[in-house]
Every structure is written in structure tokens, then in C-alpha cells.
C-alpha positions as CSV (number, residue, x, y, z in Angstrom):
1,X,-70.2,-11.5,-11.6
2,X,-68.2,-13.7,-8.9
3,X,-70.5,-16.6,-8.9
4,X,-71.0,-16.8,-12.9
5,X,-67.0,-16.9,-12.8
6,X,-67.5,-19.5,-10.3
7,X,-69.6,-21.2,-12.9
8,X,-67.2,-21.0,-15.9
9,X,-64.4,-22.3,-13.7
10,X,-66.5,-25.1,-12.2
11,X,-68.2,-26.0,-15.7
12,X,-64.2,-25.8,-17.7
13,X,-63.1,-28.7,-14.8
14,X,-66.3,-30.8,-15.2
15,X,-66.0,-30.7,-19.1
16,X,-62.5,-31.7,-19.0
17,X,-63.1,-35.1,-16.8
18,X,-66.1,-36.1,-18.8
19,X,-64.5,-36.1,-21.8
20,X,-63.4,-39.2,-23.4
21,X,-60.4,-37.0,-24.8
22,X,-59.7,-35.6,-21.3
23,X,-57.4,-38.4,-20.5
24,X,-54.9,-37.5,-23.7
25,X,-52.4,-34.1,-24.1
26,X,-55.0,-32.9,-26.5
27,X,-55.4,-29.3,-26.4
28,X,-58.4,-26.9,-27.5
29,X,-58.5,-23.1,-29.1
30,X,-61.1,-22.1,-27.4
31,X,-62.7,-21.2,-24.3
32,X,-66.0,-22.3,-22.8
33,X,-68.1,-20.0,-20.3
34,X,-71.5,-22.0,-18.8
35,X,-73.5,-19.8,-21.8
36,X,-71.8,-21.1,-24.5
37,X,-68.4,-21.1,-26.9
38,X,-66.1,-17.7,-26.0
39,X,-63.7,-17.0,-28.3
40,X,-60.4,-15.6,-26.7
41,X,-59.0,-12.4,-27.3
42,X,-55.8,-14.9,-29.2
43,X,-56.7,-18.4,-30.3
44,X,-54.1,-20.6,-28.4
45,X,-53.9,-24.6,-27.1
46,X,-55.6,-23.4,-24.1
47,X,-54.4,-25.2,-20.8
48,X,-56.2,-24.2,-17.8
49,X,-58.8,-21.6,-16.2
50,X,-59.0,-20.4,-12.9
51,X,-61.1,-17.7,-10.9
52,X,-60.9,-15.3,-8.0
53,X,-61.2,-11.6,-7.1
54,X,-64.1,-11.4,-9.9
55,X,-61.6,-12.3,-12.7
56,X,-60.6,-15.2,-14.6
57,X,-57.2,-16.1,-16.1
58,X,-56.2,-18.6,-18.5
59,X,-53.2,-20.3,-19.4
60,X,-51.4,-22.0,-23.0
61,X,-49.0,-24.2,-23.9
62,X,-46.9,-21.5,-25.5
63,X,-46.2,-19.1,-22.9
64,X,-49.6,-17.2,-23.1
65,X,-52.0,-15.9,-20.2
66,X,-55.0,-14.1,-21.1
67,X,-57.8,-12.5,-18.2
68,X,-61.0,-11.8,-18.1
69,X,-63.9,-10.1,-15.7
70,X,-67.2,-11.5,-17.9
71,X,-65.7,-14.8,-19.4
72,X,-66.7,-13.4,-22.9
73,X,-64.1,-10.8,-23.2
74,X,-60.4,-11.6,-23.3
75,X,-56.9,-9.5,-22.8
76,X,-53.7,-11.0,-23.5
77,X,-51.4,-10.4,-20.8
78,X,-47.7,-10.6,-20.7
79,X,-45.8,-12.5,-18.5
80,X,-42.6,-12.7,-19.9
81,X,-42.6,-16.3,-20.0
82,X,-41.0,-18.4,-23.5
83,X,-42.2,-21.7,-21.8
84,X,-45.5,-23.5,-22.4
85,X,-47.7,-22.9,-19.5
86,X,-49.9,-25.7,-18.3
87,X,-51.7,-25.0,-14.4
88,X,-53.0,-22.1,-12.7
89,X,-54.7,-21.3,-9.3
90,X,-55.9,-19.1,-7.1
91,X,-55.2,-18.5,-3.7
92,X,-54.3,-16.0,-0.6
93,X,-55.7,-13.3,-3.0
94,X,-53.1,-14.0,-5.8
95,X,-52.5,-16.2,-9.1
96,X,-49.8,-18.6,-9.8
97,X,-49.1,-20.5,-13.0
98,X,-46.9,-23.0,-13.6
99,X,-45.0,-24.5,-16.8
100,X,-42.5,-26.4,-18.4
101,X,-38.7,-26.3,-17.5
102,X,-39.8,-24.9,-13.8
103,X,-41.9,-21.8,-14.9
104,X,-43.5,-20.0,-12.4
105,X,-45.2,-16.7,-12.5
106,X,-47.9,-15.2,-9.8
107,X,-50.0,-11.9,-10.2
108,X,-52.2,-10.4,-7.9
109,X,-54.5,-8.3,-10.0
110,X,-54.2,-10.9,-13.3
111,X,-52.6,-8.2,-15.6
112,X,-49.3,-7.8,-13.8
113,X,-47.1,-11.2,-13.4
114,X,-43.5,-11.7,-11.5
115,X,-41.2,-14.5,-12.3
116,X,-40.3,-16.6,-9.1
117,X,-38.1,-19.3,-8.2
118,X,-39.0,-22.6,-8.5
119,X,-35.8,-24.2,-7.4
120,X,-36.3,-26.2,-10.3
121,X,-35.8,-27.0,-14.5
122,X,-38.5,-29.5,-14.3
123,X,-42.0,-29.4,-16.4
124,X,-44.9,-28.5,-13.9
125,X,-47.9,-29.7,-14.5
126,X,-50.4,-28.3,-12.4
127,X,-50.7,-26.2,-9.0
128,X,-53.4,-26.2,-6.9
129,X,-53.9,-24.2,-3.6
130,X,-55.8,-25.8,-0.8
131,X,-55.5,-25.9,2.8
132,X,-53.8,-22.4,3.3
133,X,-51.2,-23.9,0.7
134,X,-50.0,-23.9,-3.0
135,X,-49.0,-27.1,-4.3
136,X,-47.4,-27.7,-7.6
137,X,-46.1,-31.0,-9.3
138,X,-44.4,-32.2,-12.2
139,X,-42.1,-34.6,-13.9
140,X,-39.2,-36.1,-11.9
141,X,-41.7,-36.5,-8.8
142,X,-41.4,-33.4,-8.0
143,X,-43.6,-32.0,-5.2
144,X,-43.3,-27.8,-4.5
145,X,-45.5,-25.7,-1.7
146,X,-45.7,-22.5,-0.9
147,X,-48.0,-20.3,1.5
148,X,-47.6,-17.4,0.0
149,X,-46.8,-18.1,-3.6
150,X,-43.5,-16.4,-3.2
151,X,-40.7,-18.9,-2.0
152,X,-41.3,-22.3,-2.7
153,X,-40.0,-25.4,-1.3
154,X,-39.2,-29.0,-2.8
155,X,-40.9,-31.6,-0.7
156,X,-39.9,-35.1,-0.8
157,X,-42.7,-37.4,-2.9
158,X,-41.3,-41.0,-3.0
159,X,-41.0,-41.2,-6.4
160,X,-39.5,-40.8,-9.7
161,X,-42.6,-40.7,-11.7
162,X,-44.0,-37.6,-13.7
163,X,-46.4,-36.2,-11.7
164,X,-49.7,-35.1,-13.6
165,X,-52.5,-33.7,-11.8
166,X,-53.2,-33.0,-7.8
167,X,-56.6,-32.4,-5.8
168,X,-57.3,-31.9,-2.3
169,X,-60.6,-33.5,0.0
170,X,-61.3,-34.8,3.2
171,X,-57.8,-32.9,4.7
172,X,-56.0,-35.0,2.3
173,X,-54.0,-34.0,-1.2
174,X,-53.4,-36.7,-3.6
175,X,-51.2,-36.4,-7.0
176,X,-51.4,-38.9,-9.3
177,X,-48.9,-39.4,-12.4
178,X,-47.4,-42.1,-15.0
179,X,-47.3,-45.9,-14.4
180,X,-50.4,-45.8,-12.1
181,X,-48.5,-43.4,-9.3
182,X,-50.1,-42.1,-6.5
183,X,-49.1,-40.3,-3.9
184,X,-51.2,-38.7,-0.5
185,X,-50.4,-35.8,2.0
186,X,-52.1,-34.6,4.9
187,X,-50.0,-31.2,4.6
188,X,-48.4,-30.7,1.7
189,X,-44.9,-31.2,3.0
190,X,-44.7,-35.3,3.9
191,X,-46.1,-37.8,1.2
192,X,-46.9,-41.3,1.2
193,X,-46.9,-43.7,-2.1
194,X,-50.2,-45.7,-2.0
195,X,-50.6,-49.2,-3.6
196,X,-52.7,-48.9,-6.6
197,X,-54.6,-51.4,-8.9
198,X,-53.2,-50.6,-12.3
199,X,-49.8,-49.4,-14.2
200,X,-51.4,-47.0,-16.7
201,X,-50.8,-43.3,-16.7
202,X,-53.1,-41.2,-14.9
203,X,-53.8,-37.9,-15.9
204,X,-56.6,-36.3,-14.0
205,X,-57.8,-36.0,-9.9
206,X,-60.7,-34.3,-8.6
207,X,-62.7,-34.4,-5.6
208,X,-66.3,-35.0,-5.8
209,X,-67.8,-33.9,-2.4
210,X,-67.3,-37.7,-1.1
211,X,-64.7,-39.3,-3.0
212,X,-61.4,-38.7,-5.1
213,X,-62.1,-39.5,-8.7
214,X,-59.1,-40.4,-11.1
215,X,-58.9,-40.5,-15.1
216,X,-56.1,-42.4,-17.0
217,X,-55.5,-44.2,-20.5
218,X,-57.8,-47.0,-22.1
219,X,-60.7,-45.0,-19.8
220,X,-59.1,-46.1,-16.6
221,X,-61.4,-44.8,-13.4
222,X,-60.2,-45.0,-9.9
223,X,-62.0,-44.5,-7.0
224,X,-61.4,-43.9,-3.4
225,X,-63.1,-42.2,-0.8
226,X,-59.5,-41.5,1.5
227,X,-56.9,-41.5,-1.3
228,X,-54.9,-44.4,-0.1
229,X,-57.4,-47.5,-0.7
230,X,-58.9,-47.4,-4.4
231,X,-61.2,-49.4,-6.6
232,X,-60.4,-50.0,-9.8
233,X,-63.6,-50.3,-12.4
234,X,-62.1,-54.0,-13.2
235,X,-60.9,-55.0,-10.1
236,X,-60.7,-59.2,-11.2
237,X,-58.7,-60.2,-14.4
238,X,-60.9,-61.7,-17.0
239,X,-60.1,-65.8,-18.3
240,X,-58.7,-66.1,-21.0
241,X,-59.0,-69.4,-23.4
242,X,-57.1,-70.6,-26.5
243,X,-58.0,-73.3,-28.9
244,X,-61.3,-72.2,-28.9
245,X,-64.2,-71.6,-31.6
246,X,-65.1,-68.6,-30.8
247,X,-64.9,-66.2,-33.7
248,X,-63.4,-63.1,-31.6
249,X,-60.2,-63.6,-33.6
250,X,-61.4,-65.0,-37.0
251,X,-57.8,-65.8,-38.8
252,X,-55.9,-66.9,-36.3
253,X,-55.0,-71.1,-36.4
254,X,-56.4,-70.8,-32.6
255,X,-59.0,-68.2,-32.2
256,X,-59.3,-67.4,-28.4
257,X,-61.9,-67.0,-26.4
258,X,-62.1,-64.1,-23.4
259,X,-64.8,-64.5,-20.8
260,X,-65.5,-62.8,-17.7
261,X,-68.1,-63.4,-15.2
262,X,-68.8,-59.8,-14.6
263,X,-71.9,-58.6,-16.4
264,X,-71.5,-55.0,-18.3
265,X,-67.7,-55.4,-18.3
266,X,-66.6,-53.8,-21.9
267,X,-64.1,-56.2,-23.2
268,X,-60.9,-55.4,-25.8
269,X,-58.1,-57.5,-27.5
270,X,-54.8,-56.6,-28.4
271,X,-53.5,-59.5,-31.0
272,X,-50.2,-60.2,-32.1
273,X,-49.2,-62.7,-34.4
274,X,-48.5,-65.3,-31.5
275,X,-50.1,-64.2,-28.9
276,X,-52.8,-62.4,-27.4
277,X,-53.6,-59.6,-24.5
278,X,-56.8,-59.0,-23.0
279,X,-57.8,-55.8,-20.9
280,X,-61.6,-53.7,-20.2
281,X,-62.3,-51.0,-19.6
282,X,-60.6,-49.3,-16.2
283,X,-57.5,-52.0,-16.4
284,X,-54.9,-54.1,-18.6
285,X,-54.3,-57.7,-18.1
């Protein structure tokens, strides 16, 4: 039973970050185990899945958590929360879930939750627990650990940015957030801002066995393989001509012309009635 849970879990994150709606606030009613659509025991917007102890627990944006042992049957559990919930993990043989305006809950068994202090009114947006250590961010740049997933402490992250998603690999955590933030600890507690190659919002982090991967807006993908230098999937600007024949923008007095000398480089436009803004896939120019 532990390693199909292992397989739900594992199979919900690798959906969710090859979607092309992955990188959006879209949300879903239902959940998916490795053998196909589950329905749960109460349709919801369904956040997050995590597993551990030979049980799974899920999350919603409006307060909900539900468990399961077999990933095909569901129990609505109640946690006393009015919030919308949005993260959960697993780790040092308990839950935790995280929310909006500083929710935080923790259970041990998945059918009885506690309210704890999170020292904080800000939306959380995801926790993760890694390296002997929960770590939770949110909006504000706010950065929370805890060892035991009972007393929490605000860490210091550089930044005023919202804070969307966090992964851990290689001994390193890295959160990533809006207007291209990202920012790297080696335990949790200190955290550096690293220079990054585009302003868009980022929404998801993993770690792939050898690299970080990161998902953002317009299909933005950022690499890096020790979460302070990253490649960006269009690392040069492309050239951008006026006054030319081209017919990209039929109508216009001055059609213009976009070329770029990179082969399989997907480009778009963004026209205006006097001007014009190029960007592919992975950037904006």
C-alpha cells in the first residue's frame, strides 16, 4: 500500500508540471491515483496531495482536507479551518498544511488536525519538509521553518515578493515567486536572492534527480543544476525590424519583421496600435 501511495503522490506532482495549465491558479475537482480518475469523497478545487504513514491527505481552496489509505476512497476530515488551504507535507511522522491568511494546521494520524501559530496573517503557499525541516512560504516574502511542525520561526528571505512554490536538492532549498524571484538556502534559516534571467511570475520548483526545474507564465522554463546560476530557454533577445515587408503584422502602415538566429525558437507578438513587443517561449523582450 505505501509504495502505490508513493505512486499517486509522485504521479499528482509530475502531472501538475507538465501541464500547460500548471503554471496558472487553475484548480481541478478531482483527484488522480496512477490507475486512473478517483473521485473524492466531496468534489472541491483540490490543491495539493501528500503521503506518508500509508495514508494520503489532500488539501482545497476552501478550508477542506480529505484522507485516504487506497487513493480510491476518500473521508472528509475536519480541521476547523474557514481559510482556503493551498500546501501540504509530510514529515517527522506528521502532516502540516498551510493556507491563506497564515493557516496552519498539522495531524499526526490525518484524521485529527491542531491549529498552530504561524506568527503570521500572510497567504502560504506551500510547505515542504526536507532536510530534517519544514519550510513554508508565501506572500510578503515570507519564509517559516520548523523541525517539529509545532513552533515556527520567520526567517529573513531578501525580499518582498510573493513567494509561490519551494523544493529542495543537492543540500540546497530554493523558493521561487512573482517578478522572476528566487531565492536559495543551505538550511532553511539564511537565504540568498539569486540573479535570474526573466521578470515573469514563477509558479512551480521541483527537483529532477540532477537539476532544479522551474515553471512560470508565457511557458517560461528555468534550469539550474545549483539553484543560484540558471538558463533561461531564451537566453538572447531576438531582432526586431520595422519598415519591413514581412506580412507578420498585415494592417499595420509598417509591418515588422522578428528574426532570431536560433533554430526551433517559438516566436509571439504583442501589437499595439504604435508599437510592437516581441517575446518566445521561456522569456519577454
Amino acid at each position: 500500500m505505501k509504495a502505490r501511495s508513493a505512486l499517486i503522490v509522485a504521479g499528482v506532482v509530475w502531472l501538475g508540471l507538465i501541464d500547460p495549465a500548471a503554471a496558472t491558479e487553475e484548480t481541478v475537482g478531482m483527484i488522480r491515483s496512477s490507475s486512473g480518475g478517483r473521485s473524492a469523497a466531496t468534489p472541491g478545487h483540490w490543491r495539493a496531495v501528500a503521503g506518508g504513514n500509508g495514508l494520503l491527505v489532500a488539501v482545497d481552496c476552501h478550508g477542506k482536507i480529505q484522507s485516504s489509505v487506497d487513493g480510491a476512497n476518500w473521508t472528509l476530515r475536519d480541521a476547523g479551518i474557514p481559510f482556503a488551504l493551498r500546501s501540504v507535507a509530510f514529515g517527522n511522522s506528521r502532516f502540516v498544511v498551510v493556507g491563506n491568511e497564515g493557516a496552519l494546521v498539522t495531524s499526526e494520524d490525518g484524521v485529527h488536525w491542531r491549529r498552530r501559530d504561524a506568527g503570521t496573517d500572510e497567504r502560504l503557499r506551500a510547505v515542504l519538509w526536507a532536510d530534517g525541516v519544514f519550510v513554508a512560504v508565501g506572500y510578503a516574502g515570507t519564509i517559516l521553518t520548523s523541525k517539529s511542525g509545532s513552533r515556527w520561526a520567520r526567517r529573513h528571505s531578501g525580499t518582498g515578493e510573493r513567494l509561490q512554490a519551494i523544493a529542495w536538492g543537492r543540500g540546497t532549498f530554493v523558493a521561487v515567486g512573482w517578478n522572476g524571484v528566487i531565492v536559495t538556502s543551505t538550511d532553511g534559516a539564511r537565504w540568498s536572492n539569486q540573479r535570474c534571467c526573466t521578470k515573469v511570475h514563477l509558479h512551480h520548483v521541483t527537483w529532477t534527480n540532477d537539476a532544479f526545474l522551474v515553471l512560470g507564465e508565457a511557458g517560461t522554463r528555468l534550469v539550474s543544476t545549483n539553484g543560484t546560476n540558471w538558463k533561461c530557454a531564451c537566453p538572447t533577445p531576438p531582432i526586431v525590424t520595422s519598415r519591413s515587408s514581412s506580412s507578420i503584422a498585415p494592417g499595420l502602415p509598417h509591418p515588422l519583421r522578428v528574426t532570431d538566429p536560433r533554430p526551433g525558437v517559438e516566436l509571439f507578438l504583442k501589437i499595439r496600435k504604435n508599437s510592437c513587443a516581441a517575446s518566445c517561449q521561456g522569456g519577454h523582450y
